[in-house]
C-alpha positions in Angstrom: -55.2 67.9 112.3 -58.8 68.2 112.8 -60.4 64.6 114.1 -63.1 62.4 112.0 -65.6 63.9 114.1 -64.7 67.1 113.8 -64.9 67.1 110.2 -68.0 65.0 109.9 -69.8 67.7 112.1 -68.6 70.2 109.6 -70.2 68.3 106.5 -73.1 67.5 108.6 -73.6 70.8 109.3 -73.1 72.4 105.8 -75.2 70.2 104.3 -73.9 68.9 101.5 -70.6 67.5 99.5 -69.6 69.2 95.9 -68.7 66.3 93.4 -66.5 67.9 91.5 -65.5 66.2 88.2 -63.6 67.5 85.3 -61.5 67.9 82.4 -59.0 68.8 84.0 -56.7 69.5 87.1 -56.6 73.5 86.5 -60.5 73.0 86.1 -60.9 71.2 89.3 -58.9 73.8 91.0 -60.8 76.2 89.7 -64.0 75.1 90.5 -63.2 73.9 94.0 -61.8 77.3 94.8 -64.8 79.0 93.2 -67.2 76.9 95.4 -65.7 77.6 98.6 -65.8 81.2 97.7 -69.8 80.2 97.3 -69.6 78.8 100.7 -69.2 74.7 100.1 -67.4 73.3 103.2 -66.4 69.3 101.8 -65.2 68.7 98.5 -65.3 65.4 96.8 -62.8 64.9 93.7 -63.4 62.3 91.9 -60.8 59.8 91.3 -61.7 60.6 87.3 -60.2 64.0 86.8 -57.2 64.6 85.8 -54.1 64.2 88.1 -56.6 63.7 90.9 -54.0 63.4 93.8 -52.5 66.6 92.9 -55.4 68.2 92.9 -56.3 66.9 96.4 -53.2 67.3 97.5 -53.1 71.3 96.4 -56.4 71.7 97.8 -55.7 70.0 101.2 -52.5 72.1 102.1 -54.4 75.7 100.7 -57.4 74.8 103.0 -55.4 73.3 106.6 -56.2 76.0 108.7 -59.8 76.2 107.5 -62.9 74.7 108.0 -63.0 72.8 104.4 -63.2 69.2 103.9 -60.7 67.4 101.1 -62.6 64.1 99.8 -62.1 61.9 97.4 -64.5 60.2 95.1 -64.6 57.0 93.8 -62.7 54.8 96.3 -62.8 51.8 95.0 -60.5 49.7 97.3 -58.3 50.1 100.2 -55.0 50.6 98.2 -56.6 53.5 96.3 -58.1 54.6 100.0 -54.8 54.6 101.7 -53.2 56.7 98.6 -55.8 59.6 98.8 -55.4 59.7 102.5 -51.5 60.6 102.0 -52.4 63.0 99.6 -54.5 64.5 102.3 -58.2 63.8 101.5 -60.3 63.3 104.8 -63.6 61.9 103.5 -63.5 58.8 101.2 -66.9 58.3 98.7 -67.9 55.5 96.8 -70.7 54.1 94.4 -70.8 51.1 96.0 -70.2 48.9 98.9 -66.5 48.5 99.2 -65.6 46.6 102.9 -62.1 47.4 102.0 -62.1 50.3 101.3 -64.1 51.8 104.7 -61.7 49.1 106.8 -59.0 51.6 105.6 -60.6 55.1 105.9 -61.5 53.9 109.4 -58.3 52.7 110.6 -57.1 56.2 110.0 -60.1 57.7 111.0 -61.2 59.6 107.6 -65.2 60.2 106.9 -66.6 58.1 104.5 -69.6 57.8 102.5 -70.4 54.6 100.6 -72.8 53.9 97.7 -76.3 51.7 97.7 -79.8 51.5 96.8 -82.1 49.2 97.8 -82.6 48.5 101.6 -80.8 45.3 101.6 -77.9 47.7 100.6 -78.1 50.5 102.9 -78.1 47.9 105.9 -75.0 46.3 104.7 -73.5 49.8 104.4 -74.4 50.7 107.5 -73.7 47.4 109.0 -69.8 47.6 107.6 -69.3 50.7 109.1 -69.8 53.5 106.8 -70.5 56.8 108.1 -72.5 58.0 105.8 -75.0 56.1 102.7 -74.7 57.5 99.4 -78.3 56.4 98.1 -77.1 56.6 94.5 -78.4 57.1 91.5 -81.0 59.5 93.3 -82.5 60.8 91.0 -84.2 57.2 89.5 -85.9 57.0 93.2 -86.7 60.9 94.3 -87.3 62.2 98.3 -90.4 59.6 98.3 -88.3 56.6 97.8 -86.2 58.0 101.2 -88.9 58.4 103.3 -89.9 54.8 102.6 -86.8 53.4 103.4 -86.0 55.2 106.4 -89.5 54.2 108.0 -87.7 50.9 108.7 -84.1 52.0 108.7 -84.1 55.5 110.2 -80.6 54.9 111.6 -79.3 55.1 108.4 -77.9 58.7 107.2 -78.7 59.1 104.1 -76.9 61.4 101.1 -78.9 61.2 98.1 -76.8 62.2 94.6 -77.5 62.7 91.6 -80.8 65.0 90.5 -80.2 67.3 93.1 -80.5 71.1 92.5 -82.2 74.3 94.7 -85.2 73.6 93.8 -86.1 70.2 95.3 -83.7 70.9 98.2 -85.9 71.2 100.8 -88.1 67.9 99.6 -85.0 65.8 100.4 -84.7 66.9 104.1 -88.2 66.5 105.1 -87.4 62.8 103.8 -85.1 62.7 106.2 -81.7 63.3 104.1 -78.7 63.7 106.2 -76.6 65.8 103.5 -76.9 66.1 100.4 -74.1 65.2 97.3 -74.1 68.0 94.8 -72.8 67.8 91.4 -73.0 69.5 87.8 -75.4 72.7 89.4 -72.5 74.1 91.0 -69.7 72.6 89.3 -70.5 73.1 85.8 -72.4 76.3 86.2 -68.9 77.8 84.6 -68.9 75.7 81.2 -70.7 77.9 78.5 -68.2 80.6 79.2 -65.5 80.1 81.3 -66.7 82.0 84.4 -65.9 80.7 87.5 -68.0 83.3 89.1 -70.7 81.6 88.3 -70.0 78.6 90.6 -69.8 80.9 92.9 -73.6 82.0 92.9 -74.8 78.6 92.1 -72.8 77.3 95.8 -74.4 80.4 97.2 -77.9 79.3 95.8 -77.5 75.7 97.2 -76.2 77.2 101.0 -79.3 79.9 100.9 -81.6 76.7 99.9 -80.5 74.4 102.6 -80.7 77.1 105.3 -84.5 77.9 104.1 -85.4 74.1 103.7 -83.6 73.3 107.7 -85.5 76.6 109.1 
């Protein structure tokens, strides 16, 4: 089994996490399969889709012996943490500061990611141990609102989600952005028709924009 490390440096390096939410569990699947196809390297399934275990489950034992991080979304508190970690998730996200929940994921060593927003916020994130901020909802505070905060705080590594799409890619890194979380571009780029082939391209999209915007 790959160490915390090991897998941090792969989402690190990737830059970004898919939030995949859905329907339901063949949907998930499909989407998360599709996007690694695209090229996505950590997967976050949130804890709202259907049979959400299983589908972290099925996705941790088809990806083992591959680069690809299993995460789980919406850890809430450290019972919920511990459960997903059995299934086989790796990386633990959350909208919000959860002390519980990270004493967990880093007891057994998983990545995690926890939600804030203002600065009083990301320092008690960072402060509790999280290895990654979640500046959510992102898109009410844009790249500008990141560069502000990390002129005080530019220990903190930053994931922005929410409002963020090829386009304003490479405004988010020059903030400063550590990663990005990416969400209904990629993994609802299938819905008017049923084509998972179109995730595909839209993961491709996002991997060919954060190469250009790190260049």
């Amino acid at each position: 089994m790959r160490t915390k490390f090991e897998n941090l440096k792969i989402i690190m390096e990737s830059g970004m996490v898919l939030i995949i939410r859905t329907d339901s569990e063949e949907e998930a699947k499909k989407v998360a399969e599709a996007a690694v196809e695209g090229g996505v390297k950590a997967l976050e399934i949130t804890m709202s889709c259907d049979n959400a275990m299983g589908v972290i489950s099925y996705l941790a034992k088809k990806y083992k012996d591959q680069d690809i991080v299993i995460g789980a979304g919406t850890i809430l508190d450290a019972e919920t943490a511990n459960n997903v970690m059995l299934a086989g998730a790796r990386l633990l996200v959350s909208p919000n500061l959860n002390p519980n929940m990270l004493e967990m994921a880093n007891r057994y060593q998983a990545v995690t990611i926890s939600g804030a927003l203002t600065p009083t916020e990301i320092l008690n994130t960072v402060n509790k141990g999280a290895d990654l901020v979640k500046l959510f909802p992102a898109e009410f505070m844009g790249p500008k609102y990141v560069k502000a905060v990390r002129a005080p705080l530019p220990q903190a590594a930053i994931v922005p989600t929410g409002g963020v799409n090829p386009g304003n890619v490479k405004e988010w890194f020059d903030a400063g952005c550590a990663a990005l979380g990416v969400g209904s571009y990629i993994s609802k780029a299938h819905k008017k028709d049923g084509d998972y082939t179109k995730v595909t391209s839209a993961a491709q999209d996002f991997v060919k924009a954060i190469a250009a915007a790190r260049a």
